[in-house]
N, CA, C and O of each residue as an XYZ file, in Angstrom:
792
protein
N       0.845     -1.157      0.000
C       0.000      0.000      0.000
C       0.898      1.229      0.000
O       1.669      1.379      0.947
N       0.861      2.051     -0.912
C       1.561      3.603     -1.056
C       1.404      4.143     -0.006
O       0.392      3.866      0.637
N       2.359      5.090      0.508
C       2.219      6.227      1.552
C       1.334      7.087      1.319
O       0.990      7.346      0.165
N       0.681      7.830      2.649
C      -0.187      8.680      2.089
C       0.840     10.366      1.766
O       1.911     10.822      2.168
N      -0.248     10.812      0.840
C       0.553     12.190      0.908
C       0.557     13.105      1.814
O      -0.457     13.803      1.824
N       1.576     13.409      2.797
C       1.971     14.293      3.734
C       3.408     14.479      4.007
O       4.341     14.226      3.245
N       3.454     14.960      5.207
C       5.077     14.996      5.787
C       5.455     14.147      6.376
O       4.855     13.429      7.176
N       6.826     14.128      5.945
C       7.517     12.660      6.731
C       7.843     13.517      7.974
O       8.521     14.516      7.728
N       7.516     13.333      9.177
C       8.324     13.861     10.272
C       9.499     12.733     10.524
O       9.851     12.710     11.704
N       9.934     12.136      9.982
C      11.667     11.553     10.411
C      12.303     12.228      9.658
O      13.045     13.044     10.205
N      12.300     12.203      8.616
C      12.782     12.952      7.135
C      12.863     14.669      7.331
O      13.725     15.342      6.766
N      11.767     15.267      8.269
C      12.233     16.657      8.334
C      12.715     16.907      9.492
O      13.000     18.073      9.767
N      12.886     16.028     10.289
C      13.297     16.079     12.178
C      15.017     15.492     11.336
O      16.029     15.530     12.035
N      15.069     15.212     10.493
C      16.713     14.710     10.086
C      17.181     15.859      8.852
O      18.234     15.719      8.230
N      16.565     16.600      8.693
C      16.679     17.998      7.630
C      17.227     19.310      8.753
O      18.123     20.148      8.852
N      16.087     18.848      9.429
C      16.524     20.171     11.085
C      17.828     20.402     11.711
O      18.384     21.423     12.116
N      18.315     18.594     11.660
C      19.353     18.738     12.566
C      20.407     19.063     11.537
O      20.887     20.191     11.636
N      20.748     18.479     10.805
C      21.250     18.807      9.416
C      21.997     20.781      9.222
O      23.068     21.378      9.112
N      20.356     21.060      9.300
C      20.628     22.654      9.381
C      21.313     23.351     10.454
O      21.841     24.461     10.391
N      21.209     22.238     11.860
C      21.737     23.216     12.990
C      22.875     22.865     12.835
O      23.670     23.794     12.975
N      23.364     21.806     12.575
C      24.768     21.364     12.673
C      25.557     22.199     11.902
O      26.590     22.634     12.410
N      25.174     22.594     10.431
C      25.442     23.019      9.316
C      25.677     25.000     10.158
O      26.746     25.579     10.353
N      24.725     25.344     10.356
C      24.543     26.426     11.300
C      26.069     26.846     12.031
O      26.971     27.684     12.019
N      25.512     25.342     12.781
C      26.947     25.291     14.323
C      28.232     25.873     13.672
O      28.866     26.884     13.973
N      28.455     24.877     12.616
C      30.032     24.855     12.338
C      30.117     25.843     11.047
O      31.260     25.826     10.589
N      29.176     26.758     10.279
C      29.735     28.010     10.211
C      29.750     29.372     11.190
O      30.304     30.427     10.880
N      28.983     29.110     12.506
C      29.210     29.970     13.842
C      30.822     29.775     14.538
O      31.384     30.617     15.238
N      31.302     28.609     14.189
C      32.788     28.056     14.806
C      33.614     28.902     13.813
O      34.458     29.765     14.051
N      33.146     28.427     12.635
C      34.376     29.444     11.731
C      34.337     30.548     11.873
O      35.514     30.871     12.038
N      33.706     31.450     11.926
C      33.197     32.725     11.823
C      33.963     33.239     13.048
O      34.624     34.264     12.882
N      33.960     32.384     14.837
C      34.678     32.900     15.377
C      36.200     32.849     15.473
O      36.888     33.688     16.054
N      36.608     31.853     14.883
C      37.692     31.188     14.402
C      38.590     32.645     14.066
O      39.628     33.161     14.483
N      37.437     32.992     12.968
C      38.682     34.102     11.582
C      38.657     35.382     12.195
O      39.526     36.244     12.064
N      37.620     35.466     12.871
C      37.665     36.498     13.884
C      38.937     36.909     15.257
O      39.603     37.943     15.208
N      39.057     35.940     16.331
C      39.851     35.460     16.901
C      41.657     35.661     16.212
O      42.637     36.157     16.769
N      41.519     35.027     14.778
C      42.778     35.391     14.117
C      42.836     36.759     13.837
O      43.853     37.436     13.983
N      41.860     37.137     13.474
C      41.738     38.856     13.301
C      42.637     39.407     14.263
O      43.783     39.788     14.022
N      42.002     39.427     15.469
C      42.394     39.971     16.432
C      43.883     39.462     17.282
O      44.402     40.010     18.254
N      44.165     38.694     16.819
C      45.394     38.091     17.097
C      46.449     38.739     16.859
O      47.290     39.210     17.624
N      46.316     38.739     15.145
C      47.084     39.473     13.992
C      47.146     40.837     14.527
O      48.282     41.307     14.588
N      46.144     41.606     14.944
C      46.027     43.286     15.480
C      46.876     43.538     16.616
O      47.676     44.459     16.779
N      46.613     42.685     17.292
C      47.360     42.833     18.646
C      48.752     42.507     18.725
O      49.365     42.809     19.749
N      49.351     41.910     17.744
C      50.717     41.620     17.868
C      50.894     39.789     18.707
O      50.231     38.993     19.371
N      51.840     39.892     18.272
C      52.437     38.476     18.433
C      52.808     38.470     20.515
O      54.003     38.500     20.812
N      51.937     38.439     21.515
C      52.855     38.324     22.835
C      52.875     37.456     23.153
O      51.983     36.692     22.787
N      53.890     37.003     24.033
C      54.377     35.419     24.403
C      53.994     35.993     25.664
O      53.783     37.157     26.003
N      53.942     34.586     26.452
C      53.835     34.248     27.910
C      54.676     34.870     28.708
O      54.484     35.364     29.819
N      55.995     34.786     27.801
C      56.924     35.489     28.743
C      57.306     36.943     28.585
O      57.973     37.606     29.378
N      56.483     37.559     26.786
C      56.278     39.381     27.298
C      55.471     39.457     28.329
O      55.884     40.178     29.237
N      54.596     39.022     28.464
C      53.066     39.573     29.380
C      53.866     38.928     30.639
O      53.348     39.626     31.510
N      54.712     38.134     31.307
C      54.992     37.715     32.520
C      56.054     39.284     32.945
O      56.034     39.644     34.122
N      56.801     39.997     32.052
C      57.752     40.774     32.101
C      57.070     42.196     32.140
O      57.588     43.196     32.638
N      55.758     42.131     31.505
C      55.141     43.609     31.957
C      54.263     43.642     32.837
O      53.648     44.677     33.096
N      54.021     42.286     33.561
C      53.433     42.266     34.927
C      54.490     43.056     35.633
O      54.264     44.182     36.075
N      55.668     42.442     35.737
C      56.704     42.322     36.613
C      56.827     43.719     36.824
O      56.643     44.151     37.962
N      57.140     44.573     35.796
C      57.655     46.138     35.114
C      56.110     46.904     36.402
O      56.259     47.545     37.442
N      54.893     46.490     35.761
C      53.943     46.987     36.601
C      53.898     47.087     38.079
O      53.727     48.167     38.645
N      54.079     45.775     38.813
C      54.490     45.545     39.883
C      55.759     46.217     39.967
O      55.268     47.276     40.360
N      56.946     46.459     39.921
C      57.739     46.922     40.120
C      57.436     49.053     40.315
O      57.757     49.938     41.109
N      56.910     48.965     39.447
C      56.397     51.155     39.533
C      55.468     50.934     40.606
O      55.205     51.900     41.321
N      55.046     50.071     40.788
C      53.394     50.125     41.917
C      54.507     50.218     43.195
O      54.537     51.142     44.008
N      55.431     49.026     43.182
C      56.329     49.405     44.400
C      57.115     50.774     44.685
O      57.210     51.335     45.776
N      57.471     51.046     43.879
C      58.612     52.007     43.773
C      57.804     53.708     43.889
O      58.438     54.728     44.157
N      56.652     53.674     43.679
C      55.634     54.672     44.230
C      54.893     54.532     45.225
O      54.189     55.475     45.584
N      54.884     53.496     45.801
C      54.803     53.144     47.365
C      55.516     53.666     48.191
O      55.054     54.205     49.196
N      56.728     53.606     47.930
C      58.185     53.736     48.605
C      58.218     55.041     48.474
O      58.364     55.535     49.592
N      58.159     55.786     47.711
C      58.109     57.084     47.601
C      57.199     58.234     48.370
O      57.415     59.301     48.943
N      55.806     57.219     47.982
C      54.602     58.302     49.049
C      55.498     57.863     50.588
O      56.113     58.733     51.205
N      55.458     56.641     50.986
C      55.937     56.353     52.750
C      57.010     57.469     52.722
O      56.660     58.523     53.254
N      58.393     57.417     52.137
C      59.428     58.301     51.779
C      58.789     59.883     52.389
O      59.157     60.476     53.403
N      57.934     60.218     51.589
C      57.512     61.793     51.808
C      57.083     62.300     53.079
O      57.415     63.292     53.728
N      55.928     60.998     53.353
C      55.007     60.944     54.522
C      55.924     61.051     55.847
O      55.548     61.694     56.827
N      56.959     60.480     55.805
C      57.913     60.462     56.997
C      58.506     61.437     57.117
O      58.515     61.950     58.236
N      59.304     62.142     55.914
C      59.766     63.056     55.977
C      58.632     64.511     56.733
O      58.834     65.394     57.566
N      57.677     64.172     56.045
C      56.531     65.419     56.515
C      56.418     65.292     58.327
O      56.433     66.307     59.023
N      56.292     63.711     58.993
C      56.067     63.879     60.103
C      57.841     64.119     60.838
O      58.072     64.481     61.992
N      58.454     63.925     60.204
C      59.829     64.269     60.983
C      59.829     65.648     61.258
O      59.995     66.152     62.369
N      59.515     66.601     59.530
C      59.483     68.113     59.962
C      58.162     68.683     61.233
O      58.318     69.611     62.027
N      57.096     67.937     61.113
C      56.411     68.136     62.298
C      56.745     67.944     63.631
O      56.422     68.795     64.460
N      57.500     66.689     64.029
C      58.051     66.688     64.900
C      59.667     66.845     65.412
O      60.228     66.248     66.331
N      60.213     67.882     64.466
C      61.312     68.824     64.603
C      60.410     69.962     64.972
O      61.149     70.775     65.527
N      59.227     70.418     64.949
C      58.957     71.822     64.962
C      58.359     72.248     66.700
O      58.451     73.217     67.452
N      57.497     70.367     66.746
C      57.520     70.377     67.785
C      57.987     70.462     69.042
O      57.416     70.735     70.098
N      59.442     70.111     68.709
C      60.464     69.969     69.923
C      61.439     71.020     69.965
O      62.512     70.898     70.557
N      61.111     71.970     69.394
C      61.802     73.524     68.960
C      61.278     74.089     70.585
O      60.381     73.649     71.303
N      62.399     75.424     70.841
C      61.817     76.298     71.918
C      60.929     77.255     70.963
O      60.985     77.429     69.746
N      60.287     77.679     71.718
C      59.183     78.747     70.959
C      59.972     80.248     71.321
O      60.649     80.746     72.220
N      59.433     80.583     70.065
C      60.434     81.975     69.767
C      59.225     83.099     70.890
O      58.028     83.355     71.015
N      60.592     83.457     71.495
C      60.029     84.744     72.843
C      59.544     86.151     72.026
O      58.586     86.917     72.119
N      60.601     86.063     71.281
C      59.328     87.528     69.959
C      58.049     87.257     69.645
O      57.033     87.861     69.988
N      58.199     86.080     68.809
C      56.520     85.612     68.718
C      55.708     85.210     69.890
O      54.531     84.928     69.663
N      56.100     85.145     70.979
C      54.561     84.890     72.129
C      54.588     86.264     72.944
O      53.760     86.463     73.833
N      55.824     87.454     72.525
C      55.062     88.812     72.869
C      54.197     89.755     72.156
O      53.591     90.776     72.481
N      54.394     88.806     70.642
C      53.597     89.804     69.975
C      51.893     88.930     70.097
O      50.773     89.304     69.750
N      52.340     87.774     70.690
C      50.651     87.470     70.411
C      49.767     88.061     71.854
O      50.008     88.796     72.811
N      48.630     87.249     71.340
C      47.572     88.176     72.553
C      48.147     88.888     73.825
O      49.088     88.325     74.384
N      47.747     89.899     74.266
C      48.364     90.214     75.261
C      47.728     89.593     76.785
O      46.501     89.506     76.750
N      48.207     89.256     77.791
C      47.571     88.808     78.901
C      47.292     90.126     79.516
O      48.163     90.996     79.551
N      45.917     90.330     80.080
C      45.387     91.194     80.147
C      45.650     91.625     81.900
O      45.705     90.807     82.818
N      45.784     93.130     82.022
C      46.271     93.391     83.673
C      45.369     92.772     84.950
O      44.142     92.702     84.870
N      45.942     92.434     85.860
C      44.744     92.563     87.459
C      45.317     93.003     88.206
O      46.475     92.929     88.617
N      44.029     93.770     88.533
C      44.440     94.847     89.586
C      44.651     94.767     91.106
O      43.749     94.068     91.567
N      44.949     94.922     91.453
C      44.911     94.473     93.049
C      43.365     94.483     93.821
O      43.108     93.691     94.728
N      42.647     95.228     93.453
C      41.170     94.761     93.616
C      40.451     93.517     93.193
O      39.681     92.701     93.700
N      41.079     93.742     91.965
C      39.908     91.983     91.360
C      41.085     91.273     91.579
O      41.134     90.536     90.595
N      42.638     90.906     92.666
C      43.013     90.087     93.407
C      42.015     89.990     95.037
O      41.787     89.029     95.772
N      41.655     91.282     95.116
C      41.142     90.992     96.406
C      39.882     90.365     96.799
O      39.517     89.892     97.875
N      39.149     90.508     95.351
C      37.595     89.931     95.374
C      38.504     88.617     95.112
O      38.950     88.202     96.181
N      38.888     87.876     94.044
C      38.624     86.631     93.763
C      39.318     85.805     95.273
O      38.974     84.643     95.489
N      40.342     86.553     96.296
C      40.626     85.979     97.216
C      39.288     85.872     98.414
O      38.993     84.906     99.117
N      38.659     87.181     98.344
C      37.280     87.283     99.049
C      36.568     86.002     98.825
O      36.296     85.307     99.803
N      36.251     85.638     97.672
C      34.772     84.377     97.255
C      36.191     83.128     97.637
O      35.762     82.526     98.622
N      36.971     82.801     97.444
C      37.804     81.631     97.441
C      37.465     81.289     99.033
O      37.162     80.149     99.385
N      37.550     82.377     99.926
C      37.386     82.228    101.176
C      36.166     82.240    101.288
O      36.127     81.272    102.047
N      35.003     82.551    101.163
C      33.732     82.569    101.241
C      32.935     80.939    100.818
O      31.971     80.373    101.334
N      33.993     80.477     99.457
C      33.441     78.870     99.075
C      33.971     78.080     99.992
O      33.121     77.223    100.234
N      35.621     77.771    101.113
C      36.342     77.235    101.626
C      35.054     77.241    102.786
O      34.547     76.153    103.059
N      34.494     78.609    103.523
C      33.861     78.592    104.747
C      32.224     77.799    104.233
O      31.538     77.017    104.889
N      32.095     78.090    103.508
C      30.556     76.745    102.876
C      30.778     75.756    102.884
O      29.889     75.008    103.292
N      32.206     75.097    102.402
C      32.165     73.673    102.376
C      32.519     73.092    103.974
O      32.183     72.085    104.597
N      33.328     74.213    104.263
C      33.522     74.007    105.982
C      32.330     72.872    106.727
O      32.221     71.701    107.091
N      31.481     74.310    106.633
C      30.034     74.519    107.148
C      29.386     72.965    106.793
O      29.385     72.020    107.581
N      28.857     72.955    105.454
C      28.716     71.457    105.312
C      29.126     70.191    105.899
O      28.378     69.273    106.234
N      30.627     70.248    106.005
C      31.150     69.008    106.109
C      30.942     68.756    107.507
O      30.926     67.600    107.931
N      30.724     70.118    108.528
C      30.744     70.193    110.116
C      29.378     69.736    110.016
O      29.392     68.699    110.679
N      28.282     69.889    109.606
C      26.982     69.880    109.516
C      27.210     67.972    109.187
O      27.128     67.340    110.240
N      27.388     67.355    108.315
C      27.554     65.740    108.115
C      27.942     65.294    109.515
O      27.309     64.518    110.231
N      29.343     66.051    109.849
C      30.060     65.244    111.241
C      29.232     65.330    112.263
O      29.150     64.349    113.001
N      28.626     66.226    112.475
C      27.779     66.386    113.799
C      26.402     65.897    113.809
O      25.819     65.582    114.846
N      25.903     65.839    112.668
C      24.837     65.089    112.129
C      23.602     65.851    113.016
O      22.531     65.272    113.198
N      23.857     67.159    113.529
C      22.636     67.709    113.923
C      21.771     68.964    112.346
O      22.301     69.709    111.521
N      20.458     68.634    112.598
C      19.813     69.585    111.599
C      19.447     70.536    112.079
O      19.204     70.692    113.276
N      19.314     71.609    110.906
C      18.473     72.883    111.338
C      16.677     72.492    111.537
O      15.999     71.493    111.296
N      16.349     74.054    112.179
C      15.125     74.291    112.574
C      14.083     73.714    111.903
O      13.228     73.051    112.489
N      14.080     73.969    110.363
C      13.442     72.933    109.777
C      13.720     71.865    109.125
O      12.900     71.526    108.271
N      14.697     71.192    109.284
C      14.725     69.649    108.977
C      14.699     69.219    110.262
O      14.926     68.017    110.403
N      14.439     70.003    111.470
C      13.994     68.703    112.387
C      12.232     69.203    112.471
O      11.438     68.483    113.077
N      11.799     70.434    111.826
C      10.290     70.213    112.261
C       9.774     69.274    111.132
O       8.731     68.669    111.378
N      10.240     69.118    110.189
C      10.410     67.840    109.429
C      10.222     66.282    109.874
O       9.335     65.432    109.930
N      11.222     66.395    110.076
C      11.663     64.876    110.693
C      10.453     64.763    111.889
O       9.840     63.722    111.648
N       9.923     65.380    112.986
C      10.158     65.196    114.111
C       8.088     65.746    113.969
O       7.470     65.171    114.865
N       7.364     66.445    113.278
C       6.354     66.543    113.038
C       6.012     66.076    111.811
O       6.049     66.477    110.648
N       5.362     64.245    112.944
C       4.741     63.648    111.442
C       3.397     62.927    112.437
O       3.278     62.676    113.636
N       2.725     62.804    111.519
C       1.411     62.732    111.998
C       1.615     61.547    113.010
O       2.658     60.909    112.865
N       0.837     61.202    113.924
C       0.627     59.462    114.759
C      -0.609     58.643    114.342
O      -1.827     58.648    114.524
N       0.294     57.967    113.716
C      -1.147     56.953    113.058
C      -1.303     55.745    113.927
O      -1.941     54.768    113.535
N      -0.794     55.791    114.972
C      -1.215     54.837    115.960
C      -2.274     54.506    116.530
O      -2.569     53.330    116.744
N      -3.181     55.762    116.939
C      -4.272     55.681    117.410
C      -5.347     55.891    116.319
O      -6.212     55.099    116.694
N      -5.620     56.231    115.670
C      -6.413     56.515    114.147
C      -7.519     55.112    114.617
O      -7.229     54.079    115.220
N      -8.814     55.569    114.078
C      -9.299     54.857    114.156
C      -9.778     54.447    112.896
O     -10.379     53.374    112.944
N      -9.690     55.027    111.659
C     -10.020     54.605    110.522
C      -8.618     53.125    110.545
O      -8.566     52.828    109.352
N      -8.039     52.599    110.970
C      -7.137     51.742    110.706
C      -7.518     50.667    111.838
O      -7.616     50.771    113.061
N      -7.705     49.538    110.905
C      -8.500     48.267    111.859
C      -7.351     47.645    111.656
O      -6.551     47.619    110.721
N      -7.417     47.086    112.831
C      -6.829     46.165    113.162
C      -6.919     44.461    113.661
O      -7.309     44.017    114.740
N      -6.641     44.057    113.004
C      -7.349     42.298    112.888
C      -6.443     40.992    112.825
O      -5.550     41.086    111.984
N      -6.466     40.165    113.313
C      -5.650     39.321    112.808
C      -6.289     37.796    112.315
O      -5.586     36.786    112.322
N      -7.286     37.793    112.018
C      -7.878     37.052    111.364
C      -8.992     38.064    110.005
O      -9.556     39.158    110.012
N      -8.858     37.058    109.110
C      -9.822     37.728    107.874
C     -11.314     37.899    108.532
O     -12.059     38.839    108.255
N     -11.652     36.779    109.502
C     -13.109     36.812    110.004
C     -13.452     38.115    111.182
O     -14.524     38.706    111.309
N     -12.218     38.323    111.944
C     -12.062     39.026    113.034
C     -12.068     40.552    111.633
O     -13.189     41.059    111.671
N     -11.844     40.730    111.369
C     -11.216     41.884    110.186
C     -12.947     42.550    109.565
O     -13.382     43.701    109.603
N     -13.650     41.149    108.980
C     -14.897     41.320    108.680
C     -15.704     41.649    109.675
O     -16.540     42.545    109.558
N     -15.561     41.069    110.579
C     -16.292     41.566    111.820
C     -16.557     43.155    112.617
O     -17.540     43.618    113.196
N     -15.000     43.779    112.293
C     -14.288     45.175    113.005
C     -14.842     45.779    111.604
O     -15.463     46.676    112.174
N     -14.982     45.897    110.921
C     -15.274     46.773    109.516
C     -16.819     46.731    109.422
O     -17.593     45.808    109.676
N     -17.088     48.205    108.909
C     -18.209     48.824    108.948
C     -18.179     48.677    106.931
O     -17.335     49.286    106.273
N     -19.198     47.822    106.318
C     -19.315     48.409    105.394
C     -20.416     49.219    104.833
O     -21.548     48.827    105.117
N     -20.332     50.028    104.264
C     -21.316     51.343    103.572
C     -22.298     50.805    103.362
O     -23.224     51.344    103.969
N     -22.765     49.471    102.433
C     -23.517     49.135    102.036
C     -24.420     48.128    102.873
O     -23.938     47.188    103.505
N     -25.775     48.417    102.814
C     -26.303     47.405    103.542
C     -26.246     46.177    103.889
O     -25.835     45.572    102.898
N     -26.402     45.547    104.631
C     -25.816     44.237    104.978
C     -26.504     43.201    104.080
O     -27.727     43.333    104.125
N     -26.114     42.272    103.327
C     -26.589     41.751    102.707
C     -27.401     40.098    103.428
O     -26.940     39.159    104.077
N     -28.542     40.371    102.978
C     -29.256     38.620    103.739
C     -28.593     37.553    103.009
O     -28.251     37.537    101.827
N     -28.473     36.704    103.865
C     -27.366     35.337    103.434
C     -28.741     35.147    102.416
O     -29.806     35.763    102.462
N     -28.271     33.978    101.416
C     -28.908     33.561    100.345
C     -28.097     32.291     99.753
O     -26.942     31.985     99.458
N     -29.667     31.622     99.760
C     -29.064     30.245     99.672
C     -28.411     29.656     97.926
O     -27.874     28.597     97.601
N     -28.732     30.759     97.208
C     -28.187     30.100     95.887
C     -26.691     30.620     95.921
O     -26.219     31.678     96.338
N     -25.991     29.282     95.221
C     -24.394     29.688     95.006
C     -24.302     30.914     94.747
O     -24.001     31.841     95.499
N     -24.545     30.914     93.747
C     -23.927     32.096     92.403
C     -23.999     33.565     93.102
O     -23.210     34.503     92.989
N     -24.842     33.495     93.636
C     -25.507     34.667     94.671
C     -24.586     35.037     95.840
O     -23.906     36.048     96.012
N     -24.761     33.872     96.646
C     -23.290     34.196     97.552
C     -21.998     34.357     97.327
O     -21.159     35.040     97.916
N     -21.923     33.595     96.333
C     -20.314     33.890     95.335
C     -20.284     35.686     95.145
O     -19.414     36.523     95.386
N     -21.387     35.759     94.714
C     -21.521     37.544     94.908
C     -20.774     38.171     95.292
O     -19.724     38.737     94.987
N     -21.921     37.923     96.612
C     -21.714     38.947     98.013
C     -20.592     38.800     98.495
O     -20.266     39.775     99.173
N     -19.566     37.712     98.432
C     -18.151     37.145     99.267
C     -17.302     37.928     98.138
O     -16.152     38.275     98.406
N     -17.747     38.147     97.144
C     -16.310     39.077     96.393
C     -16.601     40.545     96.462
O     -15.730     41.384     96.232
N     -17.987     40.885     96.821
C     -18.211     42.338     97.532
C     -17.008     42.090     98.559
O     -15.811     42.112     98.273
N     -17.551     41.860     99.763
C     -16.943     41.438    100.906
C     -15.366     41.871    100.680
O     -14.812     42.832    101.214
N     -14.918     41.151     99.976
C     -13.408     40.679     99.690
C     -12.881     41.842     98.659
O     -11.704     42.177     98.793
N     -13.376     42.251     98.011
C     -13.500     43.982     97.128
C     -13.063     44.817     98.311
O     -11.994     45.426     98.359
N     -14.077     44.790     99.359
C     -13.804     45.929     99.918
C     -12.934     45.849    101.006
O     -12.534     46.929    101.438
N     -12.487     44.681    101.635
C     -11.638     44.397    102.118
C     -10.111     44.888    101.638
O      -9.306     45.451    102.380
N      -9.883     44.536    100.176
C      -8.901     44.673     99.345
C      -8.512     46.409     99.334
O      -7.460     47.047     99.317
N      -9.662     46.684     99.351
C      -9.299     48.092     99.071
C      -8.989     48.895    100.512
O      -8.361     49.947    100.636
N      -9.545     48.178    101.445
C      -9.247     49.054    102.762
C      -7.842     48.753    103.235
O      -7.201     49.685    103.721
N      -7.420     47.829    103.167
C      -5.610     47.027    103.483
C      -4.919     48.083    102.453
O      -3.945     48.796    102.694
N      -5.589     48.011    101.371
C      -4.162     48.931    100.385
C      -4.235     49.915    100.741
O      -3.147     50.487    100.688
N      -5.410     50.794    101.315
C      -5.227     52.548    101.694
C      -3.864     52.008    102.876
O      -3.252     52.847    103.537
């Protein structure tokens, strides 16, 4: 039986590759003559010019190294020659002038020197003796007595405590449902809470 008429897909899947291959290896030449191009332009260098103008490079990179350190030292030597110079007595009379004192503004600044010496005196006698003035002892010494106060109960049981305490609110009738007394016992305990923290 004859083939039908269409496309062979083996026959054009083997035309394809054909073309890329064909493709490939005039993309190889192409960089090939190129590559020589540039070969030819650049001159002929061996391994061992290009190892010798590393060297040449490296060598100026050093040798201008050596030169900036060279300068740099020299600069801090003249700095510290200038430093260790006497200073010229012409030049520190012509600069600012130090300005006169008179025997008065000697006598005030000796006045306050003695005036700060007798404050700190004062202080330090005041620490040693550890007595205060008039009002740091009406201070110290007038403070209220909360001993007798009667707003402050005193209890030593929570029941004894409930008992001595007046609360504002009417007294509540016991009641027999939980939820209810659960209530009233965190009233209770509310206001308890709040009278201990005053």
């Amino acid at each position: 039986m004859p083939k039908k008429m269409g496309v062979n897909t083996k026959a054009e899947a083997a035309r394809a590759r054909r073309s890329a291959a064909e493709a490939d290896r005039k993309d190889r030449a192409a960089k090939a003559k190129d590559e020589q191009y540039w070969r030819e332009a650049e001159g002929s260098k061996t391994r061992a010019a290009k190892k010798r103008e590393d060297e040449a490079e490296k060598r100026a990179e050093a040798a201008a190294r050596r030169a900036e350190n060279r300068k740099l030292a020299e600069q801090e030597q003249r700095e510290i020659d200038a430093a260790g110079r006497k200073p010229d007595r012409k030049a520190a009379r012509v600069s600012i002038p130090v300005p006169k004192v008179t025997e008065a503004e000697l006598q005030r600044r000796r006045e306050e020197e003695r005036q700060r010496i007798l404050q700190n005196a004062e202080v330090a006698k005041k620490q040693q003796s550890r007595s205060a003035d008039e009002e740091e002892y009406e201070r110290i010494v007038m403070v209220e007595n909360t001993n007798r106060d009667d707003s402050v109960i005193e209890a030593h049981s929570v029941e004894d405590a409930i008992a001595r305490m007046a609360v504002s609110e009417p007294a509540l009738p016991t009641d027999r449902h939980p939820e209810r007394r659960l209530k009233a016992s965190f009233k209770v305990l509310l206001s308890l809470l709040i009278i201990f923290a005053i």
